[in-house]
C-alpha positions as CSV (number, residue, x, y, z in Angstrom):
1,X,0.0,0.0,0.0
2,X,1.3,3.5,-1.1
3,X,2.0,5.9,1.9
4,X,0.2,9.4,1.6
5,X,1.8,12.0,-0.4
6,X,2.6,14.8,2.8
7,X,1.4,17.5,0.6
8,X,-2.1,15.8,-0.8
9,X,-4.3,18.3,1.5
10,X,-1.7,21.4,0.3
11,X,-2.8,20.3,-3.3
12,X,-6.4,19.4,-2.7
13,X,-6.8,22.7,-1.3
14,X,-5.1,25.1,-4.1
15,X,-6.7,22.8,-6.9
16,X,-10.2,23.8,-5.6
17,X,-8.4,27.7,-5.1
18,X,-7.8,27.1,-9.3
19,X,-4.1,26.8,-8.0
20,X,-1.6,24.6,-9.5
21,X,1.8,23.4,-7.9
22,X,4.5,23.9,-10.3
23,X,6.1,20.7,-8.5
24,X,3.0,18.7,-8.9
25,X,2.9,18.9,-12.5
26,X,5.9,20.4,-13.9
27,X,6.6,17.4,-16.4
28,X,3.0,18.3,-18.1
29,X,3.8,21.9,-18.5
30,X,7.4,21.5,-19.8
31,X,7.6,18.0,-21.8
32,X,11.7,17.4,-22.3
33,X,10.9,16.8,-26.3
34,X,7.9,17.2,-29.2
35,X,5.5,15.0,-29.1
36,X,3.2,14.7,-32.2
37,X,-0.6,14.2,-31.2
38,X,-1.0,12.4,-34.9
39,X,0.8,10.1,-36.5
40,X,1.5,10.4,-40.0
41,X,-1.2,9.4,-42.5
42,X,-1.2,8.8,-46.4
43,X,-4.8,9.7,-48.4
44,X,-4.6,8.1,-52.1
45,X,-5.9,9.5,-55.0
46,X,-7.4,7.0,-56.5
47,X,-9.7,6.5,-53.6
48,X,-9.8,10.7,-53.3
49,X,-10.9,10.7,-57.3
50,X,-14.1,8.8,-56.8
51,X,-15.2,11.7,-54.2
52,X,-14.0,14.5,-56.5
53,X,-16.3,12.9,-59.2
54,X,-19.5,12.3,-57.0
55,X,-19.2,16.0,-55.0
56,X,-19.1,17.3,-58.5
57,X,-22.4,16.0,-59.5
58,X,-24.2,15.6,-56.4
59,X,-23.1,19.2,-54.3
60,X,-24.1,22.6,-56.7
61,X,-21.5,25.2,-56.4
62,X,-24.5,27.8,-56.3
63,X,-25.2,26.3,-52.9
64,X,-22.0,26.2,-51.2
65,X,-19.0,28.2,-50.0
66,X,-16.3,25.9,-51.7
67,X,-16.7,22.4,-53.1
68,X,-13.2,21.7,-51.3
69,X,-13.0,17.7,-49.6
70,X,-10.4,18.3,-46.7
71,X,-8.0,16.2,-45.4
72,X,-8.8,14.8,-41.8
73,X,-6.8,13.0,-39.2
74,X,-9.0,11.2,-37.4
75,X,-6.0,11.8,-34.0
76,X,-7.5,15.3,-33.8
77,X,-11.3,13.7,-32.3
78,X,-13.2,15.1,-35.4
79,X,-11.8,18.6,-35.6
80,X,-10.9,19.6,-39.2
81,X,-7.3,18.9,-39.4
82,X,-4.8,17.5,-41.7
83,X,-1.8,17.5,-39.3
84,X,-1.0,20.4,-36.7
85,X,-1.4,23.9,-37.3
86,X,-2.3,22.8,-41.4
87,X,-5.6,21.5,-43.6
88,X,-4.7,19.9,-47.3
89,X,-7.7,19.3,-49.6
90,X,-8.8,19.6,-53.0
91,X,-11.3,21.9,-54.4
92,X,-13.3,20.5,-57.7
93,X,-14.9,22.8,-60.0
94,X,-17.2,22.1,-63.1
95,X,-16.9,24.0,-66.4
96,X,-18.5,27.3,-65.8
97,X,-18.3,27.1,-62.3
98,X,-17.7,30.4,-60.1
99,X,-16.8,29.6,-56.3
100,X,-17.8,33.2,-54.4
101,X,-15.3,35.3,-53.5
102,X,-14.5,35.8,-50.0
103,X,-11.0,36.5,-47.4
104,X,-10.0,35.3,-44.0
105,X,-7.1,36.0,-41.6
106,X,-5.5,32.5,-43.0
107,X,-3.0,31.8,-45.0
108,X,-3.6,29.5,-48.0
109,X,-2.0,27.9,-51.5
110,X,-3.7,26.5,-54.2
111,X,-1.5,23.8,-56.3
112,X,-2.2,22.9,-59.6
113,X,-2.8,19.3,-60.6
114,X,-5.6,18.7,-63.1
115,X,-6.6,22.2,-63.3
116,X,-6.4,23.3,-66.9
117,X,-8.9,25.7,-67.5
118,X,-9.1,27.2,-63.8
119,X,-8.4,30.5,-62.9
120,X,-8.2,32.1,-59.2
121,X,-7.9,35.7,-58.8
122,X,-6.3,37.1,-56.2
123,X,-7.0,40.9,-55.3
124,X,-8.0,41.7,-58.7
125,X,-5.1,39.4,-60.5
126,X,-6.0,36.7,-62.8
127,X,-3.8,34.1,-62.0
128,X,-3.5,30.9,-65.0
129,X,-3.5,27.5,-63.0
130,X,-1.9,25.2,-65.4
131,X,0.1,22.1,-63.9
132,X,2.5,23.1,-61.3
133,X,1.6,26.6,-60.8
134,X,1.1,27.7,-57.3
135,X,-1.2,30.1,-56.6
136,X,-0.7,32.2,-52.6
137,X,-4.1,34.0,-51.5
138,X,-2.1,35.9,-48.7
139,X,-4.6,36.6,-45.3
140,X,-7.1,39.1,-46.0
141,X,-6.9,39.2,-49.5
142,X,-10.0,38.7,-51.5
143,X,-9.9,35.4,-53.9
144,X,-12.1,33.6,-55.8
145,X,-12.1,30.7,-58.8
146,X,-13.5,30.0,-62.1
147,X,-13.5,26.9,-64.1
148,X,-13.5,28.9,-68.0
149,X,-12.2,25.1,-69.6
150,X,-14.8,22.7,-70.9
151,X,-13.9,19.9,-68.3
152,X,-13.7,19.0,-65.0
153,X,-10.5,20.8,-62.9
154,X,-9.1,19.7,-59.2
155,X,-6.4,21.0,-57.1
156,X,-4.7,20.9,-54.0
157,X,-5.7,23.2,-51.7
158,X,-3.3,24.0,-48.4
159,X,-4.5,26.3,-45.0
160,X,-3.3,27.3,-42.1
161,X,-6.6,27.6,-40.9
162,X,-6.4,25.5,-37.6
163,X,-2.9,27.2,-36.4
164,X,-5.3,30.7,-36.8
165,X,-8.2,29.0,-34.7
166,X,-6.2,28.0,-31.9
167,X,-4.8,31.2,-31.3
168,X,-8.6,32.8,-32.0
169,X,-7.5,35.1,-34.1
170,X,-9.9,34.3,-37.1
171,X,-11.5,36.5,-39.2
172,X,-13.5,35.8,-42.3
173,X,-15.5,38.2,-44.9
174,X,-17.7,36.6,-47.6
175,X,-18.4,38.3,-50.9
176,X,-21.2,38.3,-53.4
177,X,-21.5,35.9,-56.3
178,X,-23.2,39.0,-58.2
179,X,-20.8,41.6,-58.0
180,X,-19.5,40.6,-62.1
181,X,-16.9,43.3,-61.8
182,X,-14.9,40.7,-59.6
183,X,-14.4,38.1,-62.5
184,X,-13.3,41.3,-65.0
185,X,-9.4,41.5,-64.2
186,X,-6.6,41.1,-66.4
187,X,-3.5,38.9,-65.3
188,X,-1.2,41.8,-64.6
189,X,0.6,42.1,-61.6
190,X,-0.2,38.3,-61.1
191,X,3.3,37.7,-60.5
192,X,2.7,38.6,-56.7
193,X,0.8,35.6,-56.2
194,X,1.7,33.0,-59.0
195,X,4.4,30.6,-59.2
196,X,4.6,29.2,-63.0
197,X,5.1,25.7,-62.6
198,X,7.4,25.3,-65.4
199,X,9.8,28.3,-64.0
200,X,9.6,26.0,-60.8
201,X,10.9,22.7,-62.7
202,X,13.8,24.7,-63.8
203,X,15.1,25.8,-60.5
204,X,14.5,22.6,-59.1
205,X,16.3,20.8,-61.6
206,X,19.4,23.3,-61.6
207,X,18.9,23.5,-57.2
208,X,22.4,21.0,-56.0
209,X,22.1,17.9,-54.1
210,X,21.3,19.2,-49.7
211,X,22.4,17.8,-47.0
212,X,19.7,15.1,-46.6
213,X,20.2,13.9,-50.4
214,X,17.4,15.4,-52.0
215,X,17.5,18.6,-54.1
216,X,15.2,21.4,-52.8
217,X,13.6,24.5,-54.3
218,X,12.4,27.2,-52.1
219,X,9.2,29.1,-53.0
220,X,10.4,32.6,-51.8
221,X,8.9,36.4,-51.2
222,X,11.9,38.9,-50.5
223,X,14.4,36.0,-50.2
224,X,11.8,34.5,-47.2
225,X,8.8,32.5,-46.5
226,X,5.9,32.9,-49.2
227,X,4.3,34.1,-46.3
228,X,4.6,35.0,-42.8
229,X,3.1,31.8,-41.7
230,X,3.5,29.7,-44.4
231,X,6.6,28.1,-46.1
232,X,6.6,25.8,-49.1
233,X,8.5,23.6,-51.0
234,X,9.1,21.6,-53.8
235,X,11.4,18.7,-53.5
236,X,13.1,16.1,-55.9
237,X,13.6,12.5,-55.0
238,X,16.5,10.3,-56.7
239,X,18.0,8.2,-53.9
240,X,16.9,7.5,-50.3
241,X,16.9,10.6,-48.6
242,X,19.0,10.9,-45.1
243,X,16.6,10.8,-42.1
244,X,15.2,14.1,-40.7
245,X,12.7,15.4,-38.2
246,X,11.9,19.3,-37.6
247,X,9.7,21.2,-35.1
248,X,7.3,22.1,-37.8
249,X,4.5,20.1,-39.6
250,X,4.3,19.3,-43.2
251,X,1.7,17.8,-45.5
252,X,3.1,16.6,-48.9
253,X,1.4,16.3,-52.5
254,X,3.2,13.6,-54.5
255,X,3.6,15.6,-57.8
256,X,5.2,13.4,-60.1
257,X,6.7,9.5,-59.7
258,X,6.2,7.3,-57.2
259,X,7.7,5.9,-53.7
260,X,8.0,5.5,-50.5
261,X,8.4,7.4,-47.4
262,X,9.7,5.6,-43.9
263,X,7.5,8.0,-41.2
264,X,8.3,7.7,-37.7
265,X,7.3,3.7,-37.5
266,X,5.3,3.7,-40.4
267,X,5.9,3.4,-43.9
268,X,3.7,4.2,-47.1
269,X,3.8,3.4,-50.7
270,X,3.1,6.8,-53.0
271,X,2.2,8.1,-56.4
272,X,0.7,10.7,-58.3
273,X,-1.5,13.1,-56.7
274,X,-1.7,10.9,-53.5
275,X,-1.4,13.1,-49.9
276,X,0.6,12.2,-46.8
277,X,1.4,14.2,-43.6
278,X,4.9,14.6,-41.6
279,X,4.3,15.6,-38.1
280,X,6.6,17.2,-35.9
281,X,9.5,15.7,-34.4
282,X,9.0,13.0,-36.6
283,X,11.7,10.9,-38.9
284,X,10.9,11.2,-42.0
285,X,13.2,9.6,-45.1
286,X,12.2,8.9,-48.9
287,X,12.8,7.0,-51.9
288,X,11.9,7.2,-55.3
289,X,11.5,4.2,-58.1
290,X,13.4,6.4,-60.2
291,X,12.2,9.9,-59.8
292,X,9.5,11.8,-58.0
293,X,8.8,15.5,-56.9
294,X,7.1,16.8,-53.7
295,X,5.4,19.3,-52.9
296,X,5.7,20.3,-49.2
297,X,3.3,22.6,-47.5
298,X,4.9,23.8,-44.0
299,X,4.2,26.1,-40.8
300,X,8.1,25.9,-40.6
301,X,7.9,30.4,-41.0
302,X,5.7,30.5,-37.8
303,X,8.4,28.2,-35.9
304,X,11.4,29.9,-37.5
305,X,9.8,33.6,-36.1
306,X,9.1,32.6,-32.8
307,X,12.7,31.1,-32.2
308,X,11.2,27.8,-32.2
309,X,12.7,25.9,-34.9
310,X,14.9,22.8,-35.0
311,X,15.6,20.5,-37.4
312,X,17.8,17.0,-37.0
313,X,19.4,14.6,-39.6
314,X,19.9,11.4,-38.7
């Protein structure tokens, strides 16, 4: 039989006084490493496909905000999350299609896959969205999309919506689907928000071998981040990539090729268009059957501000 902790009345007492001992609990408040409330998690495309094809016919853009299928790890009890501080999804539109304008205090991308015929516009910019091209819609600035092709268009969509909720800081502003003068806009200036994908595979290509064994290319504002809370990549896989881990979370689109990534414990098989997450402080290594590009949504910018940031190779 345990004997009595001396001090069990002393913390009785200031627990009902909404007192809490530092000694009591000190291990709670100040954890000696990371330690990722999800574990990784891979969504395929061919089973995401099926769900772009039946919310296309069955869910009328007239009647909804975005026709977007999000992401969710179920380790966050049904809060819409993809992995901490970050939402991936992928917003279908049908020819002729306008989703509404609107803004919010997040920070979101929009990645081209099968997208030819889509345009976003971003603060009165027509920006293209042929394969590759990234698209930023920076917080607070009013965006909206338009299918103008004569097929079906999809791409994948990246937030940091949940890292704005925790800290209750969100704000968000809906426009008016009838306001035409919206849609009117010429592409210049686009260049503030649009990445052309084929300048993209260029630098990558011509970017030299890091330290972990991939080759990396930056998507940069002002030799930074994109954005203040939101840091991207793309990333190209020959050989088995050195182990790493970071602070930050990241969720990766699979691009081009196919592969495999070692996660933590876990491992997945990839290809095209298919989605997986790396939390933080997780090891995280790939491999390629040849060749395959990433593209790597982070909140690495947010760590990196606040002096949080650490990153490991194994």
């Amino acid at each position: 039989m345990s004997q009595a902790r001396r001090d069990a009345a002393l913390v009785r007492a200031l627990e009902q006084s909404h007192i809490h001992p530092l000694w009591d609990r000190y291990k709670r408040i100040t954890p000696v490493a990371p330690s990722a409330r999800d574990a990784p998690m891979l969504w395929r495309w061919r089973d995401l496909e099926r769900f772009t094809e039946r919310a296309a016919k069955e869910v009328a853009i007239e009647d909804v905000e975005r026709r977007a299928l999000i992401l969710v790890n179920p380790a966050f009890g049904g809060e819409t999350v993809t992995t901490q501080n970050l939402i991936g999804a992928f917003t279908v539109l049908e020819p002729g299609d306008r989703a509404v304008p609107h803004r919010h205090t997040a920070a979101a991308i929009r990645f081209a896959t099968r997208a030819e015929g889509a345009l976003t516009i971003v603060n009165g910019r027509r920006c293209e969205m042929s394969a590759g091209d990234l698209v930023l819609t920076p917080p607070m600035c009013w965006h909206g999309h338009i299918n103008t092709g004569k097929r079906r268009t999809v791409w994948f969509d990246a937030a940091n919506m949940p890292a704005v909720c925790a800290l209750d800081a969100s704000f968000f502003e809906p426009g008016t689907r009838q306001d035409e003068r919206f849609w009117e806009v010429g592409a210049e200036g686009a260049e503030a928000y649009r990445f052309p994908g084929d300048e993209a595979r260029r630098r990558l290509a011509a970017a030299p071998l890091g330290p972990d064994g991939a080759r990396t290319y930056r998507y940069e504002k002002d030799g930074g981040s994109v954005m203040p809370t939101l840091d991207l990549f793309l990333k190209r896989i020959t050989s088995r990539t050195r182990p790493a881990r970071s602070t930050c979370n990241s969720v990766c689109l699979v691009v081009s090729g196919e592969g495999r990534s070692t996660l933590g414990d876990r491992t997945f098989e990839w290809s095209q268009h298919d989605v997986f997450t790396v939390p933080h402080w997780t090891w995280a290594s790939h491999e390629a059957a040849g060749a395959a590009d990433l593209f790597v949504v982070t909140d690495r910018a947010i760590y990196e501000r606040l002096e949080l940031l650490r990153e490991e190779l194994g």
